[in-house]
C-alpha positions as CSV (number, residue, x, y, z in Angstrom):
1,X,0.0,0.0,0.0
2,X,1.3,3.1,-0.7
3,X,0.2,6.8,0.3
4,X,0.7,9.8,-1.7
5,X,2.5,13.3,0.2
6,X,-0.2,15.3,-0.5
7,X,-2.7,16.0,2.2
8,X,-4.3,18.3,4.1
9,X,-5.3,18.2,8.2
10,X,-7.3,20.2,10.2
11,X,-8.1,20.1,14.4
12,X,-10.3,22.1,16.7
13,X,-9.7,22.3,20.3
14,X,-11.8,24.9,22.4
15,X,-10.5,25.5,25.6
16,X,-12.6,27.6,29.1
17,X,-10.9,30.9,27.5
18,X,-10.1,30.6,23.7
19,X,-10.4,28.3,21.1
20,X,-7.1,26.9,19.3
21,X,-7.2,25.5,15.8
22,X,-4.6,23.1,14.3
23,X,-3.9,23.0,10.4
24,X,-1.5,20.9,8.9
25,X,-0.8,20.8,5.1
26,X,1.7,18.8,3.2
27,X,3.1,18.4,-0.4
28,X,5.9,16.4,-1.8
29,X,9.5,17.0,-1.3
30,X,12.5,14.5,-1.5
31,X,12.6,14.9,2.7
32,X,10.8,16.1,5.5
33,X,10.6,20.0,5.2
34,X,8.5,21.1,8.4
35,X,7.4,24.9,8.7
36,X,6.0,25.4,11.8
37,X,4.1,28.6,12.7
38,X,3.3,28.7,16.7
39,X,2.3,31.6,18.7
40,X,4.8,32.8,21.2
41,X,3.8,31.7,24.8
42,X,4.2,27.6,22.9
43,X,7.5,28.5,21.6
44,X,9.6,26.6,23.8
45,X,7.2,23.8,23.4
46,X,7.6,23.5,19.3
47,X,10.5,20.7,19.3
48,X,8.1,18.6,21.4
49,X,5.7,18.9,18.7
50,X,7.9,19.2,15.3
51,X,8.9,15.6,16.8
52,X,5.2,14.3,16.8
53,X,4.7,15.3,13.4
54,X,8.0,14.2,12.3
55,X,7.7,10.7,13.5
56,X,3.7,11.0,11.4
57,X,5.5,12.5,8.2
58,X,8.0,11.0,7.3
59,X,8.1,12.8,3.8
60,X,6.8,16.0,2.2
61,X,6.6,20.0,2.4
62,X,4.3,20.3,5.7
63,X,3.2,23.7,7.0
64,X,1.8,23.3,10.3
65,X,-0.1,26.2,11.5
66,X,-1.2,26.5,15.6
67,X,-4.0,29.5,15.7
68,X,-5.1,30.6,19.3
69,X,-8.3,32.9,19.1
70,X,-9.4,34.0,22.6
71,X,-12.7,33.8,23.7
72,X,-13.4,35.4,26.8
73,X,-11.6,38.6,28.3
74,X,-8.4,37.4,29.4
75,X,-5.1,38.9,28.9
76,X,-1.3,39.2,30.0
77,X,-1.1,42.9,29.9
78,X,-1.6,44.8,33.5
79,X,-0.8,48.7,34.0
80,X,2.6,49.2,35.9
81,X,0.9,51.3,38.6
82,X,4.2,52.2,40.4
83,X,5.6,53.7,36.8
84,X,2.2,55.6,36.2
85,X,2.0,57.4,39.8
86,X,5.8,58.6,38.9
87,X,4.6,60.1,35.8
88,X,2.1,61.4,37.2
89,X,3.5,63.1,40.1
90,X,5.7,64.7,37.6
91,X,3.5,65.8,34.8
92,X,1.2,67.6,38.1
93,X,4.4,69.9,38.0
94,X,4.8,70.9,34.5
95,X,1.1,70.9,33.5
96,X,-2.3,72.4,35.5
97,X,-4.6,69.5,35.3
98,X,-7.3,67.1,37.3
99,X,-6.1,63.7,37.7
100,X,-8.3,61.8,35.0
101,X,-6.0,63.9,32.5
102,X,-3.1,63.4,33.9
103,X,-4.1,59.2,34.3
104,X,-4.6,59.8,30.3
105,X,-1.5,61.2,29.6
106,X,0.6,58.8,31.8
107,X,-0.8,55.9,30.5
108,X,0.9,56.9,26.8
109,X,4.6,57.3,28.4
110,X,6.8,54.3,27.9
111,X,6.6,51.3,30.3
112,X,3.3,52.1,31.8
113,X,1.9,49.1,30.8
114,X,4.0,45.6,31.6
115,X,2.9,42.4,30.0
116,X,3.3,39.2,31.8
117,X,4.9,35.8,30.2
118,X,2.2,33.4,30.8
119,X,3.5,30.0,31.7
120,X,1.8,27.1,30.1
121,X,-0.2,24.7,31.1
122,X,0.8,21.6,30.5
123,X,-3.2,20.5,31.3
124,X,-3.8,22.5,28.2
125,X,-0.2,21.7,26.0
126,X,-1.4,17.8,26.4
127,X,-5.0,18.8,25.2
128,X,-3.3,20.8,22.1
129,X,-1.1,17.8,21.8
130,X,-3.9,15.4,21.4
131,X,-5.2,17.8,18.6
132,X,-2.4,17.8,16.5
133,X,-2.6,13.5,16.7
134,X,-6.2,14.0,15.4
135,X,-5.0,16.7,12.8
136,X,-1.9,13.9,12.0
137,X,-4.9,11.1,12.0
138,X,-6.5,13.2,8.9
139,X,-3.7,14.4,7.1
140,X,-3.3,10.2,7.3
141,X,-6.1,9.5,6.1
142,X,-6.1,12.2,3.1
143,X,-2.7,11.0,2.3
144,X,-3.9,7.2,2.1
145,X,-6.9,7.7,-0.2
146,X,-4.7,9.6,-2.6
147,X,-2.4,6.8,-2.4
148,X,-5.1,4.3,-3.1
149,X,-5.7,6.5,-6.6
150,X,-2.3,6.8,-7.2
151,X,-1.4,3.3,-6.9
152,X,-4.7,2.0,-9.3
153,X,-2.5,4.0,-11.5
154,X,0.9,2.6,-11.2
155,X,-0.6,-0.3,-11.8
156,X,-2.3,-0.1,-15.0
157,X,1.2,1.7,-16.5
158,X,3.0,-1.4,-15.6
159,X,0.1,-3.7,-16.8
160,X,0.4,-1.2,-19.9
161,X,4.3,-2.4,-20.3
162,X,3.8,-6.0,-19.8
163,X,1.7,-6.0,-22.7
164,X,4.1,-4.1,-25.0
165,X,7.0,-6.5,-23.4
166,X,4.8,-9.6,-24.4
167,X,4.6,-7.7,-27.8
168,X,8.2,-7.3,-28.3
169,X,9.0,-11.2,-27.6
170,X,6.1,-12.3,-29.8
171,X,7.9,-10.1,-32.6
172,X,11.8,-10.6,-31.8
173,X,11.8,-14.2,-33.9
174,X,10.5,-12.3,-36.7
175,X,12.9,-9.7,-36.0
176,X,16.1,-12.3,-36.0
177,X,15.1,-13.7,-39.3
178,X,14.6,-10.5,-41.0
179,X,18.6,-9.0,-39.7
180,X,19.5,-12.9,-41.2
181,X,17.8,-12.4,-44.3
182,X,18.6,-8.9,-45.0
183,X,22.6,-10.1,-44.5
184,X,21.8,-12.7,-46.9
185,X,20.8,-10.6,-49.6
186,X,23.4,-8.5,-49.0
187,X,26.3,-11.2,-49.5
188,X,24.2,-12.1,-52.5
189,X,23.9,-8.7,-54.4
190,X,28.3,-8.9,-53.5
191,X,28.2,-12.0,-56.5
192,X,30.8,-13.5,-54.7
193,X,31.0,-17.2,-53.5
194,X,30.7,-17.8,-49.7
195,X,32.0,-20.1,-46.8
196,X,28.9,-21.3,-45.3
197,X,30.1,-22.2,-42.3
198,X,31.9,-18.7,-42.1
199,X,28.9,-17.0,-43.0
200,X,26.7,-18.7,-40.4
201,X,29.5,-18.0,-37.7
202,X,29.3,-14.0,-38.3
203,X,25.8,-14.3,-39.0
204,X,25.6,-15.6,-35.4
205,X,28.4,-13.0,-34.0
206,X,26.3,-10.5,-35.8
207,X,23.0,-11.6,-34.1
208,X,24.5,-11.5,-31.1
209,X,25.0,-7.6,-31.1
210,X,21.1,-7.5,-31.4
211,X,19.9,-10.1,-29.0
212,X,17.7,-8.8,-26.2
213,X,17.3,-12.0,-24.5
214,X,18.7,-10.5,-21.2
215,X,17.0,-7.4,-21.1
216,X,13.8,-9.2,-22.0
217,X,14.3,-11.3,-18.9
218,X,15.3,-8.0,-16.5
219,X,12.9,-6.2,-17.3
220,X,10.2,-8.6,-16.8
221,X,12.0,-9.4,-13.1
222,X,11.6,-5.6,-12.7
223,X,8.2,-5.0,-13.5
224,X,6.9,-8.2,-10.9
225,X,9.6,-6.3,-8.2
226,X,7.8,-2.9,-9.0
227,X,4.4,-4.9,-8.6
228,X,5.8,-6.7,-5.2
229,X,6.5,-3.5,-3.7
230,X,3.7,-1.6,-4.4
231,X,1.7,-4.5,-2.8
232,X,3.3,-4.3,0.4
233,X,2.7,-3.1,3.1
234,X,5.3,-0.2,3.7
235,X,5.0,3.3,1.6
236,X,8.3,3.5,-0.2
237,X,8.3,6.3,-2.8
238,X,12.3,5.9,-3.0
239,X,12.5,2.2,-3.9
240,X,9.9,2.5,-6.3
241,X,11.9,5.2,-8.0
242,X,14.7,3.0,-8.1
243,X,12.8,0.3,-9.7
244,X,11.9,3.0,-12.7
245,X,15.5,3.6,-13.4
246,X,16.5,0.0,-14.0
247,X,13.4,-0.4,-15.8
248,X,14.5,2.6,-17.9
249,X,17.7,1.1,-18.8
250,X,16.4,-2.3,-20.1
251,X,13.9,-0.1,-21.8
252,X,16.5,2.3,-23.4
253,X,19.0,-1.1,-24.2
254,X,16.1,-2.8,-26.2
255,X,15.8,0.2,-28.5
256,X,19.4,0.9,-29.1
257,X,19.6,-2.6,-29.8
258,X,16.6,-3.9,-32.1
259,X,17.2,-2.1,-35.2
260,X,13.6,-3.0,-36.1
261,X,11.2,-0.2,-36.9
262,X,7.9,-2.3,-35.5
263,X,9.8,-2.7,-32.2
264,X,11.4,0.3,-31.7
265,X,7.7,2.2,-31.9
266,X,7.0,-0.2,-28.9
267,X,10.2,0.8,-27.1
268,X,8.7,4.6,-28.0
269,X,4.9,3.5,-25.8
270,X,6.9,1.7,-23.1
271,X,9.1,5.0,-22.1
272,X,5.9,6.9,-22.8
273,X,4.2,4.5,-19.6
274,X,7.7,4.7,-17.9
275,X,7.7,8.4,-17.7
276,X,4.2,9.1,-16.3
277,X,5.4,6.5,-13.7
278,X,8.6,8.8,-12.9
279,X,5.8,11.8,-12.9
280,X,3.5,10.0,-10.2
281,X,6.6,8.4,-8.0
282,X,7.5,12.3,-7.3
283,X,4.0,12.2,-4.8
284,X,4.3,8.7,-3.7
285,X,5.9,8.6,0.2
């Protein structure tokens, strides 16, 4: 089974005095690359959680997004009433003024307001926690159903290069005889007499050159390996992607060697198959 690296998760946590939403988002990329955008009072707690959603995603582009939106009047900001009586006291002996004016003018000067770190509750971190697991649980889930699409696929390009395989060895003894009879006729039009025997031996050394016996066989080993894999049950885009290159090569070696038209526009469909393989391995995990 394998799972695509595009999905998309989303979580929704609401807490006594806000509400806290977790997004996570990933595309495909040849390693993890995790942006993480976290307000600042769960700063010092964002290796904890790059860590859960590494050990999730393995692969891919992820943006993962932690939104707090507070719902009921709460916040970390208090007046610095020490620093505000100060200025106070001394704006009473420049200006002539009642006290609410004063109050309005020392509350603008610098460091009349302090804002206090909140400390987190870890109550609250384990709740967010078990958010991002359900948001991880989704993006999962997304990432597995696109997998399931992308490996129906896979598999009928590889079904589609089977049958142009079985096509080439139903052709390749017609092939032979044609590279034998087309030397024949050539040693003919030359109206000179012949060894036989030498003739058949560098008609044979000749054939040779063109035989595509072995890459017949490796091929076919690499398209039931390609099959294997895909069946079990790990993800693994890399393998898979190794798979296509060796298929590529025994591909590319049958048409440099067949020097038959009929076969050669086969070799043309199989890379055709092969490539939009390459193009859908870039999203598998």
């Amino acid at each position: 089974m394998i799972q695509s690296m595009t999905g998309f998760g989303k979580s929704l946590l609401q807490l006594p005095t806000k509400k806290i939403t977790v997004e996570i988002k990933s595309l495909n990329s040849k390693n993890l690359d995790l942006n993480a955008r976290i307000p600042g009072q769960y700063r010092e707690k964002e290796l904890d959680l790059r860590k859960i959603i590494a050990n999730s995603l393995t692969r891919g582009k992820v943006d993962f997004s932690l939104y707090v939106e507070v719902t009921k009047e709460e916040t970390s900001s208090v007046v610095n009433a020490p620093i505000v009586k100060a200025y106070m006291e001394q704006l009473r002996d420049i200006v002539n003024a009642d006290d609410d004016e004063l109050l309005k003018m020392a509350i603008r000067m610098p460091d009349s307001m302090k804002t206090e770190r909140e400390e987190i509750d870890e109550t609250e971190f384990s709740s967010i926690e078990k958010a991002v697991m359900t948001a991880l649980e989704e993006i999962n889930t997304f990432r597995t159903d696109e997998g399931k699409a992308l490996e129906k696929d896979l598999n009928v390009r590889i079904a589609n290069i089977e049958t142009l395989l079985s096509d080439i060895i139903a052709m390749d003894p017609d092939r032979i005889a044609g590279v034998r009879e087309r030397l024949r006729k050539g040693v003919e039009e030359l109206k000179e007499r012949v060894d036989e025997n030498r003739f058949e031996q560098e008609l044979v050394f000749y054939i040779e050159k063109f035989d595509i016996t072995e890459e017949k066989v490796r091929l076919d080993n690499h398209l039931s390996y390609f099959k294997e894999t895909i069946a079990s049950e790990d993800s693994n885009g890399r393998k898979l992607a190794f798979i296509s290159q060796e298929m590529g090569r025994e591909i590319n070696t049958i048409g440099s060697k067949s020097n038959y038209a009929p076969m050669q526009q086969l070799v043309v469909q199989m890379k055709d198959e092969l490539e939009k393989i390459k193009e859908q391995l870039l999203n598998v995990l």
